[in-house]
C-alpha positions in Angstrom: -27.0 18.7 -14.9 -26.5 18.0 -18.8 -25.8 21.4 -19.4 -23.5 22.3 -16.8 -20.3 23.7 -17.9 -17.1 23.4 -16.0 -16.8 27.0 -16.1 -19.9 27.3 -14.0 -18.8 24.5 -11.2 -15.1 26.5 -11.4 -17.2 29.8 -11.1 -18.9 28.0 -7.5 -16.0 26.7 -6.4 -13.9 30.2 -6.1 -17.2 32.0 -4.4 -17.1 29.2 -1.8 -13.1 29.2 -1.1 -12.9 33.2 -1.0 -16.5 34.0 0.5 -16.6 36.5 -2.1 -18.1 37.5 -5.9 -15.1 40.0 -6.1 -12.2 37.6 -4.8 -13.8 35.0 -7.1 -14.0 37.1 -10.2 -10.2 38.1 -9.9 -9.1 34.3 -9.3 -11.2 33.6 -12.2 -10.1 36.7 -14.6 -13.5 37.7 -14.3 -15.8 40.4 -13.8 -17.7 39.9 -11.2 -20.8 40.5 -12.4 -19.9 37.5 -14.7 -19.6 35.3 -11.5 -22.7 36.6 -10.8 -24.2 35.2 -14.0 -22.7 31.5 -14.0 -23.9 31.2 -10.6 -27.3 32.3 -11.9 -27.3 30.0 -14.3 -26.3 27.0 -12.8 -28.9 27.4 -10.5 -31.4 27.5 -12.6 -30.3 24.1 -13.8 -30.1 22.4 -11.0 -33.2 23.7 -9.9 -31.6 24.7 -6.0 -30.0 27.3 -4.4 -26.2 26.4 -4.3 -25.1 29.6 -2.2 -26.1 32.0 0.8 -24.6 35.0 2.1 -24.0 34.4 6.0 -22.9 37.4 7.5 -20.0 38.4 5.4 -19.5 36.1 3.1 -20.8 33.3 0.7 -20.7 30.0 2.1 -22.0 26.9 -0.3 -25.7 25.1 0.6 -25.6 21.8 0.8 -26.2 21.7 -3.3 -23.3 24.0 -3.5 -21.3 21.6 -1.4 -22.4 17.9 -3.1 -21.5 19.8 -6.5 -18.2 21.0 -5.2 -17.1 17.9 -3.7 -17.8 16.4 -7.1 -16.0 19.1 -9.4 -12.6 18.2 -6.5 -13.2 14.2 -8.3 -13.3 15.9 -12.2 -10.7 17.8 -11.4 -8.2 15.0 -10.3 -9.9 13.0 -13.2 -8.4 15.8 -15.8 -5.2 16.2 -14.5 -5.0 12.2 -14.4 -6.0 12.5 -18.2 -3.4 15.5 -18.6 -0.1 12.9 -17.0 -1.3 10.2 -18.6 -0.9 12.4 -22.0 2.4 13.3 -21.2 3.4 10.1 -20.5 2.2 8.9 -23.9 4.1 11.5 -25.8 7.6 10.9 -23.1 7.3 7.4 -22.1 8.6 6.7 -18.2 7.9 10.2 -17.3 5.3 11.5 -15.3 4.9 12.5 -11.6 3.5 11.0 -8.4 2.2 12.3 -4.8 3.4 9.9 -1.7 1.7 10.7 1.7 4.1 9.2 4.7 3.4 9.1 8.6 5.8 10.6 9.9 7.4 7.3 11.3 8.1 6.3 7.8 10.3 9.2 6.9 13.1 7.0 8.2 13.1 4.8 5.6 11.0 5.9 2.6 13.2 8.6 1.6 16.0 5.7 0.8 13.3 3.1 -1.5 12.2 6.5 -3.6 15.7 7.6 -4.5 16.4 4.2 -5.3 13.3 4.2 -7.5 14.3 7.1 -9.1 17.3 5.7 -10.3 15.5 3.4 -12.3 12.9 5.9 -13.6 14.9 9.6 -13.9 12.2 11.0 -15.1 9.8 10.5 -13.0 9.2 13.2 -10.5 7.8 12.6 -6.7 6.3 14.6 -4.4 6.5 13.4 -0.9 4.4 14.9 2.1 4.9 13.8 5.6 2.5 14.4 8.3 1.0 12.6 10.9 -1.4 9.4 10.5 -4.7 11.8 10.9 -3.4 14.4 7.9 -2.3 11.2 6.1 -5.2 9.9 5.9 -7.0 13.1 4.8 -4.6 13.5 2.1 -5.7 10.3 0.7 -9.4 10.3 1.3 -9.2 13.8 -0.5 -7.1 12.5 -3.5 -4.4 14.7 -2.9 -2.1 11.8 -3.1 -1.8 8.4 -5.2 -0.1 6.4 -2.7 0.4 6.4 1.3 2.9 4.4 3.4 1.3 3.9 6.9 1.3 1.5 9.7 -2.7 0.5 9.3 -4.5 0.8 6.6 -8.2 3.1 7.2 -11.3 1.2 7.7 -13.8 4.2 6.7 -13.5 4.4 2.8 -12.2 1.9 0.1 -8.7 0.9 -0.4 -6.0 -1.6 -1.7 -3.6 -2.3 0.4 -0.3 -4.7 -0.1 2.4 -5.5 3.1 5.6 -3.5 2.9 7.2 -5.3 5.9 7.3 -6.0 10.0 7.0 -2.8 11.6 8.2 -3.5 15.4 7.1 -1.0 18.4 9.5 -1.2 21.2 9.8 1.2 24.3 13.1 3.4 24.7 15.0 4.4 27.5 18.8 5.8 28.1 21.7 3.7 28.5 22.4 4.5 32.1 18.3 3.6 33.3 17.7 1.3 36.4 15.9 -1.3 34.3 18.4 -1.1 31.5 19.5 -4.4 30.6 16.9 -6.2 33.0 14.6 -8.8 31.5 11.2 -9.8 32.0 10.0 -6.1 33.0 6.6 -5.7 33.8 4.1 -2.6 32.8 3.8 -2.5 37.2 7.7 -1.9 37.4 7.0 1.7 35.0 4.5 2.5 37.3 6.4 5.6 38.2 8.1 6.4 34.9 6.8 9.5 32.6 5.9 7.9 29.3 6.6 10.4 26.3 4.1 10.6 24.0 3.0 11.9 20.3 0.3 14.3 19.5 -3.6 12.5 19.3 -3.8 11.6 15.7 -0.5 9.7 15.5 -0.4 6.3 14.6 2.1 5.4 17.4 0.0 7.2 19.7 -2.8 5.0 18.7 -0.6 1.7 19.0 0.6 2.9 22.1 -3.0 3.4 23.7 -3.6 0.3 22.2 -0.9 -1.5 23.9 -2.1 -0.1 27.6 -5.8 -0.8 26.6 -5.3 -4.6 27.5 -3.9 -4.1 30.7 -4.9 -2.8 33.5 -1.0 -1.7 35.4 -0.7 1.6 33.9 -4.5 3.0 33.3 -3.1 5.8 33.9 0.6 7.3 33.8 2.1 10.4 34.1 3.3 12.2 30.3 4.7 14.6 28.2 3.2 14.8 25.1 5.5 16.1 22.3 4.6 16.3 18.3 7.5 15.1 16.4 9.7 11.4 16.9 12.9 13.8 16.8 12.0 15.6 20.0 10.9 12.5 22.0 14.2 10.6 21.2 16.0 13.7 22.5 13.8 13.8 25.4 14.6 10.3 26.2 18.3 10.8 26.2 18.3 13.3 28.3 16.4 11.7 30.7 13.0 13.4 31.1 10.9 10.1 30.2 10.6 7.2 28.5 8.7 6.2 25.4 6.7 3.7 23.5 7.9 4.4 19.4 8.7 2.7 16.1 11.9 0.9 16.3 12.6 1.9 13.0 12.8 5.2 14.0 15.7 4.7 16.6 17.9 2.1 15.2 20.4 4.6 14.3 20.7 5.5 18.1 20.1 1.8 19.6 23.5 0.7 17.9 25.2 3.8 18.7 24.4 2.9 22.4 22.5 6.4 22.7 19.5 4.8 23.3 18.4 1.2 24.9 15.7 -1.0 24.2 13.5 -2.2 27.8 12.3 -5.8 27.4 9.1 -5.3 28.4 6.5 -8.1 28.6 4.7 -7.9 25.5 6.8 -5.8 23.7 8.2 -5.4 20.8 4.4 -5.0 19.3 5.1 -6.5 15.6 2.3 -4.6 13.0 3.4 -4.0 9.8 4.1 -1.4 7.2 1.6 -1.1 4.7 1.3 0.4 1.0 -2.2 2.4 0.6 -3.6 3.7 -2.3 -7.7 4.4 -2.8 -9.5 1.8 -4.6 -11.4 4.7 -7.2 -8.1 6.3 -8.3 -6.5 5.0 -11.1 -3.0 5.0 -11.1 -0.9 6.4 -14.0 1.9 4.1 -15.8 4.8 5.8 -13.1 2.5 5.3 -9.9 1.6 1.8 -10.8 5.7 1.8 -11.6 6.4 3.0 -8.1 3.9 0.9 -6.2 5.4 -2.0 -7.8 8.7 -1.4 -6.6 7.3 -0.6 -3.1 5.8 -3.7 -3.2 9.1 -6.0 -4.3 11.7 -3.9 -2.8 10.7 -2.3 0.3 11.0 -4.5 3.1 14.9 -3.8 2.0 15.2 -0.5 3.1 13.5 -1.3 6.7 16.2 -0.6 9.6 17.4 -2.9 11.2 17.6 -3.1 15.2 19.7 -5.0 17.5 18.7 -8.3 19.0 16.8 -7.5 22.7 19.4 -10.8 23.8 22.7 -8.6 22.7 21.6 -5.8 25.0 20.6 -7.3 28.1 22.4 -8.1 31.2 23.8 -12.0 31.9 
């Protein structure tokens, strides 16, 4: 592999996204027959075959796919190189990629803008998505840093405490058990629980939650993919549901919403600050990581005391 070029591992790459010598020469600015060519020759150096034709289309062999996999870590490594340049030449700029669960997008928005107050030039890109696409985001390095309510356990990370991260179960105002205390998972026997997609973190918390007991192994649901929809469900009275507090503090005070005091909830976890332990950080990540790390338990909602909202 000395004598591998990156114009050869580019050359592979493009055949295996677009299944396709032609597609790949015009993504390259190419003739094909010089696609042809690199891939020749980079076979001939590794000694292995790193694409087949299956039916239609070019798909990589495993070769293909190790070195593939490895030109995705050169090519984060070079465009690490390229912002760290940049910053040398305009100090405190730069750019960084935040991955947020969706849950997060209730507060996270507020600590960035604050950030960039202090650092103008600095540009963020900010993708929210659910735990599972999160977490793909960062094992792919598609992002430097993640805000998330547990950090993964199947690669290598660093990960510092943002703050308490309290799951509480909603209901409207004008439900029987609103305001009653010491409720019981047997007394929601009949209630229709509304839940997120699989690969949600409060999905996973919330399966969590029922796992130790054995009143509600199994309940009647509506499963529904965003935090929005379910708090709209609630209030209109098609269910209730297990969710972030932080994500309905807005609504609690309002008195749109009421928290149940359910025995053994509010679940306390945390908020946590995730970042892969093989990518280095530029000057304006480590910047904003820092902050996260000072200032962001101050930008968690607040919600009302469970003793303000129930009955005497």
């Amino acid at each position: 592999m000395r004598h591998v070029t990156l114009k050869q591992l580019r050359c592979l790459a493009a055949v295996i996204s677009t299944g396709s010598v032609t597609k790949a020469a015009s993504v390259m600015n190419v003739t094909p027959p010089a696609i042809t060519a690199q891939i020749k020759s980079l076979e001939d150096q590794v000694g292995l075959a790193v694409v087949e034709r299956i039916s239609e289309r070019f798909e990589a062999t495993p070769a293909g796919a190790e070195i593939a996999e490895t030109l995705t870590k050169i090519e984060t490594l070079l465009a690490e190189c390229s912002d760290a340049l940049a910053e040398l030449k305009d100090a405190g700029a730069g750019k960084v990629s935040v991955g947020i669960i969706s849950t997060a997008r209730y507060f996270a928005p507020f600590a960035i803008a604050a950030f960039q107050k202090t650092r103008p030039r600095v540009s963020i890109n900010l993708m929210v998505g659910n735990r599972e696409r999160t977490l793909t985001a960062l094992r792919g390095y598609e992002i430097d840093l993640a805000i998330m309510g547990r950090p993964p356990r199947d690669f290598d990370v660093e990960a510092d405490v943002i703050g308490d991260h309290p799951l509480v179960m909603i209901a409207p105002p004008d439900h029987p058990l609103a305001g009653k205390r010491g409720i019981t998972l047997a007394d929601l026997g009949d209630e229709t629980f509304l839940v997120r997609e699989n690969g949600s973190g409060t999905r996973y918390a919330f399966e969590g939650f029922l796992s130790a007991k054995t009143d509600l192994m199994k309940y009647r649901s509506l499963e529904m993919n965003s935090n929005e929809t379910i708090k709209q469900a609630v209030m209109a009275g098609l269910g209730i549901a297990f969710i972030s507090g932080h994500t309905v503090s807005v609504e609690v005070q309002a008195g749109r919403l009421t928290l149940l005091d359910v025995e053994g909830l509010p679940v306390q976890r945390k908020w946590f600050l995730v970042r892969r332990t093989d990518k280095r950080l530029l000057p304006a990540a480590n910047a904003l990581w820092d902050f996260w790390v000072s200032e962001g338990a101050t930008f968690l909602p607040e919600l009302p005391l469970m003793e303000d909202l129930l009955q005497d």
